[in-house]
N, C-alpha and C positions, 0 to 999 in steps of 0.2 A: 185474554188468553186465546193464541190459535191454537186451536185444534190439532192433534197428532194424526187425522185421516179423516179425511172427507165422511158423509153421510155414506157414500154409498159403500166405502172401504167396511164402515161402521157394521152396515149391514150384512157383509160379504163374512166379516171377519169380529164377532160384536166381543169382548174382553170377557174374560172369565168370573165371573160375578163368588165372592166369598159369601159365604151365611157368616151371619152372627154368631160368634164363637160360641154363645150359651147355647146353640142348639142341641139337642141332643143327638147321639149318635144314630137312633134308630129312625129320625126323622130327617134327617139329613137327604135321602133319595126323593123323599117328595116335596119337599121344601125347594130341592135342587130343579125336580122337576115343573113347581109351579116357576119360579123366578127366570126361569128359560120360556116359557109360555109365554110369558108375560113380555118378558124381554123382545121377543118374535113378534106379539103382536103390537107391542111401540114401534116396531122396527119396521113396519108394514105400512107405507105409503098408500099402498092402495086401500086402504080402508082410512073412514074416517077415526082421527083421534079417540083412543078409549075411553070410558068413563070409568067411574069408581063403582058402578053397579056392573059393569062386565068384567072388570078385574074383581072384584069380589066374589064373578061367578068364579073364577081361576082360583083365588086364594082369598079364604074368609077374611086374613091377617094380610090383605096387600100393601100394606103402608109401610111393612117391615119388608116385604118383598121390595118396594120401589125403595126403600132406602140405602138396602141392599147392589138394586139395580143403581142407583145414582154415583154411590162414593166407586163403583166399578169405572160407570160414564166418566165420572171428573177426573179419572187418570189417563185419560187421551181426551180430554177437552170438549165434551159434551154432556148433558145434565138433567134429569127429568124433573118436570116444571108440569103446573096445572096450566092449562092457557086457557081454557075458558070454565065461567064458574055461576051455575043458572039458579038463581030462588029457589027452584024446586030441592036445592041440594045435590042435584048432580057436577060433578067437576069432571072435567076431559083433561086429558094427561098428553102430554106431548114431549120430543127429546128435542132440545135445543143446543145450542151452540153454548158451554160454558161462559158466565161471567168472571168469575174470579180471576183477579188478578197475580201476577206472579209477582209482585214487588211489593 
């Protein structure tokens, strides 16, 4: 699949990310606010790739956050992927170019 807009469009212009419908209404502003944090800092070139111990300092629950963030990604052609993954248990998080195909 290509892509609907370059990284950098991505960056400039990143898609509007849903929460999960079961959230509740009261949680909704910070839930919103951690998934845009988060979002920012994938999107952040100059900093090395995040790991799942500084997205957890963002959101205890960030795997619901990046799943959130990913089915956002895959509807203009890009995906969040672990890209490297150390013994210690730490895994780094990076946005890539979707694989899925269209056919």
């Amino acid at each position: 699949m290509t892509p609907q807009m370059t990284f950098l469009q991505l960056q400039r212009r990143p898609p509007e990310v849903l929460l999960n419908p079961s959230v509740d209404d009261e949680d909704l502003p910070r839930l919103s606010r951690q998934c845009r944090k988060i979002l920012r800092r994938l999107l952040n070139k100059d900093l090395s790739a995040p790991s799942n111990k500084e997205l957890s300092a963002i959101a205890l629950k960030y795997t619901g956050r990046l799943s959130e963030i990913r089915q956002a990604l895959q509807q203009v052609g890009w995906n969040v992927v672990v890209i490297k993954r150390l013994k210690s248990g730490l895994n780094y998080y990076g946005i890539v170019e979707s694989e899925v195909n269209d056919g």
